[in-house]
C-alpha positions as semicolon CSV with decimal commas, in nm:
position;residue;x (nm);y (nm);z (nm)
1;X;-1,072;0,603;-3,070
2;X;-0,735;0,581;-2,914
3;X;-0,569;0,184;-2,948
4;X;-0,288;0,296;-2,730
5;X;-0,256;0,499;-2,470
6;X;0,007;0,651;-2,141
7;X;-0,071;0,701;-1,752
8;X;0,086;0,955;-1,528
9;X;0,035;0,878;-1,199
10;X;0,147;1,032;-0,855
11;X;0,066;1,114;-0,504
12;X;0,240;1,363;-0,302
13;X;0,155;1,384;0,113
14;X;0,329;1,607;0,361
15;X;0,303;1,525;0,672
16;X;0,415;1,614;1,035
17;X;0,350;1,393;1,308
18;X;0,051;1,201;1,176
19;X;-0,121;1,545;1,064
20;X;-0,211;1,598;0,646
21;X;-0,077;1,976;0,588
22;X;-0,039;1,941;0,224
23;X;-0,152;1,665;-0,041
24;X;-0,192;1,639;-0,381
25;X;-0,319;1,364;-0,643
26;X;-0,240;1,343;-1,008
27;X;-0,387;1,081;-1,228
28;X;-0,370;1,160;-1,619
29;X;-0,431;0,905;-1,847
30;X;-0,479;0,931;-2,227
31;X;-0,668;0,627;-2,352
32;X;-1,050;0,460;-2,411
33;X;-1,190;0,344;-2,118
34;X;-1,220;0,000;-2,275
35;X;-0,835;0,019;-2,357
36;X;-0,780;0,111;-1,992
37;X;-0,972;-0,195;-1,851
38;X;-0,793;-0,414;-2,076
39;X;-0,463;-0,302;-1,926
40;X;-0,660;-0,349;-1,528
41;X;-0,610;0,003;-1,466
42;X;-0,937;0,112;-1,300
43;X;-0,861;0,335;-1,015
44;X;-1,162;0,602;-1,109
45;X;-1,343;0,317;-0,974
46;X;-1,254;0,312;-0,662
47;X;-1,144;0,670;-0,575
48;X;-1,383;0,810;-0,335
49;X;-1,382;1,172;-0,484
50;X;-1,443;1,003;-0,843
51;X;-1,706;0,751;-0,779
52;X;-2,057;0,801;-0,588
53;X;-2,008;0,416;-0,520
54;X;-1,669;0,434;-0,369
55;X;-1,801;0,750;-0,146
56;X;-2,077;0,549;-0,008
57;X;-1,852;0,258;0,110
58;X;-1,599;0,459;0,261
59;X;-1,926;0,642;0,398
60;X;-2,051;0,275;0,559
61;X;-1,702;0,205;0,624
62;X;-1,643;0,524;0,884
63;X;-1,973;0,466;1,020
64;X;-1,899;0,114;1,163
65;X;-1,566;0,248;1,347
């Protein structure tokens, strides 16, 4: 079980007026879950391509536009 652990995080967009053409997400992080929570990093939680939950609110969320 790990007692310590590191993050790498970072987001890279391109964009050109308002349109996506390239982006790219990198989350690494070497630690327990547990040890994670401790230190409030929980973005799996909430990341819609991680988490069935997350989908289904941003799912509800479009919908109501």
């Amino acid at each position: 079980m790990l007692d310590k652990g590191i993050v790498i995080v970072g987001d890279i967009k391109i964009q050109i007026v308002d349109i996506d053409l390239l982006t790219i997400k990198i989350r690494l992080m070497v630690a327990s879950v547990d040890k994670a929570m401790e230190m409030g990093i929980n973005w799996w939680q909430y990341d819609s391509f991680l988490s069935s939950e997350a989908k289904e609110k941003e799912i509800e969320k479009e919908n109501k536009v």
